[in-house]
C-alpha positions as CSV (number, residue, x, y, z in Angstrom):
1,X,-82.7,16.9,-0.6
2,X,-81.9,18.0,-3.8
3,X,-81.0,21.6,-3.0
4,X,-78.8,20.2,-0.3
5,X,-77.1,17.4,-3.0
6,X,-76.6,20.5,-5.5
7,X,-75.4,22.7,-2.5
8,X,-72.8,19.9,-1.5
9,X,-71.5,20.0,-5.2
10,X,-71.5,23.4,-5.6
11,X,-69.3,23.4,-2.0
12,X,-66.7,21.0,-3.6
13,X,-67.0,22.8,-6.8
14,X,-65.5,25.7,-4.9
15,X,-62.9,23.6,-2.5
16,X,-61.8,22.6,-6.0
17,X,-59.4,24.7,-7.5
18,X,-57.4,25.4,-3.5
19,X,-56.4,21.5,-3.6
20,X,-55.6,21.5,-6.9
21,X,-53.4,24.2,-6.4
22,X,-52.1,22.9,-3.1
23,X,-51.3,19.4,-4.9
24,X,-49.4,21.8,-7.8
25,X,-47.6,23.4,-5.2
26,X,-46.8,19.5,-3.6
27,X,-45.4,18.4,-7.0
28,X,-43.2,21.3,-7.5
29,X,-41.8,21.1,-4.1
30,X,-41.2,17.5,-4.7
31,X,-39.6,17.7,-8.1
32,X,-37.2,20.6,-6.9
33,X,-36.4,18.3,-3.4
34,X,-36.0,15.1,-6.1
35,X,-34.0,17.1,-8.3
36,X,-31.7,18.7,-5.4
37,X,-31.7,14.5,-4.0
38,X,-30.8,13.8,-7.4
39,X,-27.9,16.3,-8.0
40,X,-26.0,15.0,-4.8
41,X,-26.2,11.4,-6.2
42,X,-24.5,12.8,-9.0
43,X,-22.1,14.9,-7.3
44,X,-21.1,11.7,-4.5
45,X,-20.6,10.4,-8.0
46,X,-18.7,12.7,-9.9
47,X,-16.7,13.1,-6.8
48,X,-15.5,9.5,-6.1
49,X,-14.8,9.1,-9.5
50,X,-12.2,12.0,-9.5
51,X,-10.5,11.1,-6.5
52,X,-9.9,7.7,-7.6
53,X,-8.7,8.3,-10.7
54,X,-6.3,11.0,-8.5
55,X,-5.2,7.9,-6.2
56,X,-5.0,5.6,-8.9
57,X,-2.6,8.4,-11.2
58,X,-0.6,9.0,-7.9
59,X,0.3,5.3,-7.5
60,X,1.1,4.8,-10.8
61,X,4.8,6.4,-9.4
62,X,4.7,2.9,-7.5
63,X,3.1,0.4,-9.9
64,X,6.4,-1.2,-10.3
65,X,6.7,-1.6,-6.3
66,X,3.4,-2.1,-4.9
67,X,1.3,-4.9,-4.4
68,X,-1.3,-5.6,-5.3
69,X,-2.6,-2.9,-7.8
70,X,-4.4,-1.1,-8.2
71,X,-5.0,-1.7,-4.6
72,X,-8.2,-3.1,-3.0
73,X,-8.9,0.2,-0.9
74,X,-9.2,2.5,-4.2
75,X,-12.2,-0.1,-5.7
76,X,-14.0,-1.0,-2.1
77,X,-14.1,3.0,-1.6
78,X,-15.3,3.3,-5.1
79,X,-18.1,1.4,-4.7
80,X,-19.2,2.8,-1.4
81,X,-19.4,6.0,-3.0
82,X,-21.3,4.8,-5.7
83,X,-23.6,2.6,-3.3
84,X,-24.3,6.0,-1.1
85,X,-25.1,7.6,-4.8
86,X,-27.4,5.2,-5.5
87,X,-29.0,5.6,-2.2
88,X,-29.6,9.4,-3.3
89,X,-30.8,8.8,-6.4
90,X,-33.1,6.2,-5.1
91,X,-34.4,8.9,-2.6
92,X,-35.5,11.2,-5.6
93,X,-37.2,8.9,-7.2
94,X,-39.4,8.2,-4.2
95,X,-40.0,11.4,-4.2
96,X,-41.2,12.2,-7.6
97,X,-43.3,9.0,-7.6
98,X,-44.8,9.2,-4.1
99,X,-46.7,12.7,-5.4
100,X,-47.9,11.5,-8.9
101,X,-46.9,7.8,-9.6
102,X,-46.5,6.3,-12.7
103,X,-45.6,3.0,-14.2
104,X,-42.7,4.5,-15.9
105,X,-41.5,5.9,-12.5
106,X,-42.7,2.9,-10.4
107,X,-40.5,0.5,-12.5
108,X,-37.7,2.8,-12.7
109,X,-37.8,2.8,-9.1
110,X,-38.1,-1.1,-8.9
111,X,-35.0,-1.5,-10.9
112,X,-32.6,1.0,-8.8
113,X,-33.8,-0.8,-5.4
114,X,-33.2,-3.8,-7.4
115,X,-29.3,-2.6,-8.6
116,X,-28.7,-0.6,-4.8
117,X,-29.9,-3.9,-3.3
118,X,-27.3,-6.0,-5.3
119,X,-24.4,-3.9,-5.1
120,X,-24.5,-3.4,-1.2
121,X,-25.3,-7.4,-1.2
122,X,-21.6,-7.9,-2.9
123,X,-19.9,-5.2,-1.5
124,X,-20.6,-5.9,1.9
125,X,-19.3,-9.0,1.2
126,X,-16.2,-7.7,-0.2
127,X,-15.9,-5.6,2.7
128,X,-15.9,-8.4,5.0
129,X,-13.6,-10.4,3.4
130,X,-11.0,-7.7,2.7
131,X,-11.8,-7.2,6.8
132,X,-11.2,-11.1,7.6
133,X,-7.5,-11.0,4.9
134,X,-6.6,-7.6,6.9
135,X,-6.9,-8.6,9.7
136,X,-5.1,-12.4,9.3
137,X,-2.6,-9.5,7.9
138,X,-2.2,-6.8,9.3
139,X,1.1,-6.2,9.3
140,X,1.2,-7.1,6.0
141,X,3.0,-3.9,4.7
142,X,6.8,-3.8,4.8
143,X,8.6,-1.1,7.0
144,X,10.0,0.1,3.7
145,X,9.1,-1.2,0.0
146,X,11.0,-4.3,-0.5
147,X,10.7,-4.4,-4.1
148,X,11.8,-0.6,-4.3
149,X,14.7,-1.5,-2.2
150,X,15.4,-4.7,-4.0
151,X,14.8,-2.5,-7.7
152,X,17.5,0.0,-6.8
153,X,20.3,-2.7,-5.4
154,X,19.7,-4.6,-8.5
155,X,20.7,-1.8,-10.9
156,X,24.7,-2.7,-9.2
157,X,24.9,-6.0,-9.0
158,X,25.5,-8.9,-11.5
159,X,22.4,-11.2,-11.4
160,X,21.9,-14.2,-13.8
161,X,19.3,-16.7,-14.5
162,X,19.8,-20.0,-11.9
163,X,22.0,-18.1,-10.2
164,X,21.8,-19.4,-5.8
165,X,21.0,-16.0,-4.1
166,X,20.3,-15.6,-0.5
167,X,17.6,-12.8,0.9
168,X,18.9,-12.5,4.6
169,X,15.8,-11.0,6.4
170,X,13.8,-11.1,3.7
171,X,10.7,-10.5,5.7
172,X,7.4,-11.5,3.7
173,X,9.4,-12.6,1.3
174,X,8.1,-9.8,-1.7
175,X,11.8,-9.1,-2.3
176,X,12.5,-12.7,-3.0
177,X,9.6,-13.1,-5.2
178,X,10.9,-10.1,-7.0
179,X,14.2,-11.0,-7.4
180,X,13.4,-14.7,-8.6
181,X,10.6,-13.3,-11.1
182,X,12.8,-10.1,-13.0
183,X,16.1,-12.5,-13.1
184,X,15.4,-16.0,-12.5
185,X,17.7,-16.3,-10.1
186,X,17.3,-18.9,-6.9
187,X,16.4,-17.3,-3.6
188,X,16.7,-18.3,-0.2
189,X,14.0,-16.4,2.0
190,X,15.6,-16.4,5.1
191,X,14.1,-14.7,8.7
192,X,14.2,-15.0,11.7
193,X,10.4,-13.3,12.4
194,X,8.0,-14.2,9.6
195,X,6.9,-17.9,9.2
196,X,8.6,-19.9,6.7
197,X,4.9,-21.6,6.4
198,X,3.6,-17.8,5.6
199,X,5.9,-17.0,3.3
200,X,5.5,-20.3,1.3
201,X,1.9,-19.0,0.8
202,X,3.2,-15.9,-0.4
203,X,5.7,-18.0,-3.2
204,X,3.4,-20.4,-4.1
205,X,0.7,-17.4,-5.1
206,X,3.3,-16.4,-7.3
207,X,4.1,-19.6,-8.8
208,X,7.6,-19.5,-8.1
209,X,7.8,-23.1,-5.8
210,X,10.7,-23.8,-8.0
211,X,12.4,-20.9,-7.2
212,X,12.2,-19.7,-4.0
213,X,12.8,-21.2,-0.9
214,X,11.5,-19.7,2.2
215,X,13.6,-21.0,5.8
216,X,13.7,-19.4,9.6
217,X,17.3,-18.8,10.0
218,X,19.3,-16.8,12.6
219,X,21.5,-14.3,10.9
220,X,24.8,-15.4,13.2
221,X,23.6,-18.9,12.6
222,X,22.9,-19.1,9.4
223,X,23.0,-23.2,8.2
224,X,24.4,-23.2,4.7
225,X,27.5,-24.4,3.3
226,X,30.8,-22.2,2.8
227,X,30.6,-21.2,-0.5
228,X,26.7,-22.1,-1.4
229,X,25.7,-18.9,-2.6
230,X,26.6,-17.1,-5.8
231,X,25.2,-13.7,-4.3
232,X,23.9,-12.5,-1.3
233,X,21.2,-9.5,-0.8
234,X,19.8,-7.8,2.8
235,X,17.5,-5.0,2.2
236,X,16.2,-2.8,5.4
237,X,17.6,-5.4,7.8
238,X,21.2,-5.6,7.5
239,X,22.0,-2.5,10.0
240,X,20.5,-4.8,13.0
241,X,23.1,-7.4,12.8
242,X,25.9,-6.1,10.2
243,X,27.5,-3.3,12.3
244,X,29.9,-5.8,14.6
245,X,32.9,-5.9,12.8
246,X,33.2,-9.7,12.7
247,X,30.0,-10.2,11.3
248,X,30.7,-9.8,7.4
249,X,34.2,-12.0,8.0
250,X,31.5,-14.8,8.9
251,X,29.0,-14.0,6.7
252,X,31.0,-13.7,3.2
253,X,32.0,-17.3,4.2
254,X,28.7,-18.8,2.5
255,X,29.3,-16.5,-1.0
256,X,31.5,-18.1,-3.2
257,X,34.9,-16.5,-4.0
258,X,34.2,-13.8,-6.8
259,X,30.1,-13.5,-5.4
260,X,28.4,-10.5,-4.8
261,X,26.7,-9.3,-1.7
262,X,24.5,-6.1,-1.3
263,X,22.7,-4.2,1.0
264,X,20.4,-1.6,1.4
265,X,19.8,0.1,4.5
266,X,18.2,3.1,5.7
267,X,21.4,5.4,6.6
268,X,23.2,9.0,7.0
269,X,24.2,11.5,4.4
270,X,27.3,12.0,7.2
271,X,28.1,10.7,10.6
272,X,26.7,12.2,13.3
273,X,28.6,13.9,15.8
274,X,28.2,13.9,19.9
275,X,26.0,11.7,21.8
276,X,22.8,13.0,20.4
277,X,20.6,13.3,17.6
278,X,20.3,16.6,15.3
279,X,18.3,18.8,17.2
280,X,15.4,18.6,14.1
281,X,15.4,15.3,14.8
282,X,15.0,14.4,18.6
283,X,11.4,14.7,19.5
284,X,11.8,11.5,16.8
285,X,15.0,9.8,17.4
286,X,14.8,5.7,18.1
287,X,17.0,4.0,20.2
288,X,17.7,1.7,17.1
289,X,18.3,4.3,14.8
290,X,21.9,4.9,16.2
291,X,22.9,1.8,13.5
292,X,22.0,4.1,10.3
293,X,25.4,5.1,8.8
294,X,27.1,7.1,5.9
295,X,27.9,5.4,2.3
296,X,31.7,6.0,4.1
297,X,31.2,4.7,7.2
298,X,30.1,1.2,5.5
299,X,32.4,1.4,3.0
300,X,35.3,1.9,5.6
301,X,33.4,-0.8,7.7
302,X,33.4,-3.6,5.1
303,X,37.0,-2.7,4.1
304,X,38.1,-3.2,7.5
305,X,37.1,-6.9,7.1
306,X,39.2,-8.1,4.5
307,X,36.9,-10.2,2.9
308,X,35.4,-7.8,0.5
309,X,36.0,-5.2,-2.6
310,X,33.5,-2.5,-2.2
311,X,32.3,-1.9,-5.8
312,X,29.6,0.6,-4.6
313,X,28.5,2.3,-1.7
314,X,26.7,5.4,-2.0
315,X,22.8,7.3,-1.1
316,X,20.1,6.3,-3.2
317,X,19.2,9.5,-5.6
318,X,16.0,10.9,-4.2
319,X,16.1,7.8,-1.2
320,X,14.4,10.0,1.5
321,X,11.7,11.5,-1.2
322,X,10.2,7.7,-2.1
323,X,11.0,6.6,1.7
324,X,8.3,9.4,2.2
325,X,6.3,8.8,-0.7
326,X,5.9,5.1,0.6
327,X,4.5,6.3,4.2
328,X,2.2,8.6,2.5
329,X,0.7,5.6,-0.2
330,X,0.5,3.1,2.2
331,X,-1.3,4.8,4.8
332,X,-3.6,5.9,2.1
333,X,-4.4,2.9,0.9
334,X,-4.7,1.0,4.3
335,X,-1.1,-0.6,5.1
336,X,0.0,-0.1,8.8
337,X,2.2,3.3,8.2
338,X,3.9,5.6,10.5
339,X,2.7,9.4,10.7
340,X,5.5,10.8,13.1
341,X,8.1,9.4,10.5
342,X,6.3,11.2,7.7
343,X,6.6,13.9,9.5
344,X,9.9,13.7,10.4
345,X,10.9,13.2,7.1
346,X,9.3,16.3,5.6
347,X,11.5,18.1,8.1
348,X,14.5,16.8,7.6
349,X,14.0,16.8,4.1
350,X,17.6,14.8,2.9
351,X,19.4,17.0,5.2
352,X,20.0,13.8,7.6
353,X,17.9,10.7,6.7
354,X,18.1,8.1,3.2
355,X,19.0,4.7,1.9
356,X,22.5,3.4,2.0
357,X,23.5,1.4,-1.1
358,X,26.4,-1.0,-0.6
359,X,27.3,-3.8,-2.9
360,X,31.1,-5.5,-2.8
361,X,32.6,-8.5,-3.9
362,X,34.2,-11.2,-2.0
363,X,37.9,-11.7,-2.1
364,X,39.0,-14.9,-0.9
């Protein structure tokens, strides 16, 4: 018994030194796998932190325009990224301390699961809450910027602190909250589409109850007294209704003698000739889009009427660039956008397609 107890242990003696070099060879695989695991998690980093920082520097050409900001979409991505990072750098650590735990490596592992466990908890409840407001919104983003719009008209015309200023389709009110917050004028949200209830939400976020009034009106209908307003403003909406030419006779009537009214409205750098659209432009060409006109052709228009002075009417510098520039933000940061309009723009590239700036003054 004793020759076959010492001829067992000389057996394991031998099997000895192949597992321990087999369990050498385990650990190195492992380390270089947990250090390759652990390189991605620092890469997913690296990487998300770059592009937001890109996205955030890139709207920083709109920070005086969008809403909110930084937007919602740039931190929710963020912290997926970093989330998947932490999964990777969670998976290296099992790896190392699957082959040769220790308490060191065990608690270090405790407290990532611990951290990746709370930051998915919170995230995936900011991810289903930013679901639930998108989708109770989702067409939340303006067909153009409102405050842009409303920025640019601003620069030519006279506005003044309790000032009475109509926003004829105003839409979600933002460039009614704008105009009341940089001026401190009085604005009356008026459209014909958007809730007066929803827009009230909108105002009292702001804090502005005092100074802006959201009401469904009719733009041919429109239930004010002659004479009520000291300005009126339409921005992106005007080129539905203002093209009959008795419209602006009727709808100076509620400006007081000497007010102001502006628009701005996407428009022509000339009018087109024929019965069709530039040939660049016809695989895009909406029926609707026959009402954009040159800085002339309104000037001309509100001349005709005889209730205004034109004081401006001309193309926004650089209109169809930021017009662009706004398709290309929102979509990126998860507004409804419009791709074939993008791309339309970077053909026609000003040739055709901008803004149309018109302020005048009424005259009797």
């Amino acid at each position: 018994m004793r020759r076959r107890d010492h001829g067992t242990r000389a057996a394991w003696c031998v099997q000895l030194p192949w597992s321990m070099e087999l369990a050498e060879a385990l650990r190195s695989v492992a380390q270089a796998l947990a250090t390759l695991v652990e390189g991605v998690g620092v890469a997913v980093v690296a990487v998300a932190i770059l592009l937001a920082l890109w996205r955030y520097a890139g709207s920083l050409v709109l920070v005086r325009r969008a809403a909110p900001f930084p937007p919602e979409s740039l931190r929710l991505d963020l912290g997926r990224s970093l989330a998947l990072a932490l999964e990777f750098l969670l998976g290296a650590d099992i790896l190392r301390t699957a082959v040769e735990p220790t308490w060191e490596e065990i608690a270090r592992l405790a407290a990532i699961a611990a951290i990746r466990t709370g930051l998915n908890y919170f995230l995936q409840r900011e991810l289903a809450s930013e679901a639930k407001r998108t989708e109770s919104t989702s067409e939340r983003a303006e067909p153009m910027n409102a405050v842009w719009l409303a920025e640019a008209l601003s620069q030519r015309m006279d506005l003044r602190p309790e000032m009475r200023v109509l926003d004829l389709g105003c839409g979600r009110a933002i460039s009614s909250i704008f105009l009341a917050r940089e001026f401190g004028v009085q604005v009356w949200a008026a459209d014909l589409w958007i809730k007066p209830t929803d827009n009230w939400q909108r105002v009292r976020e702001a804090g502005l109850e005092r100074q802006v009034f959201p009401l469904y009106a009719e733009a041919h209908a429109l239930p004010f007294a002659d004479g009520f307003f000291d300005a009126a403003v339409s921005l992106d909406a005007y080129h539905y209704f203002g093209t009959d030419d008795l419209f602006l006779q009727r709808f100076a009537q509620v400006v007081r003698p000497g007010g102001q009214i502006g628009i701005v409205v996407p428009g022509l750098t000339r009018e087109l000739e024929g019965d069709a659209p530039p040939e660049h432009l016809a695989p895009y060409w909406h029926q609707d889009w026959w009402s954009f006109h040159s800085p002339d052709w309104w000037r001309r228009h509100w001349t005709r009427s005889g209730a205004m002075r034109v004081e401006c009417a001309d193309l926004l510098p650089r209109g169809w660039e930021d017009w662009l520039l706004w398709l290309e933000v929102a979509g990126e940061f998860g507004f409804r956008t419009n791709d074939k309009e993008a791309e339309m723009l970077r053909l026609d590239r000003g040739r055709t397609l901008g803004f149309t700036r018109v302020v005048a003054r009424r005259t009797a």
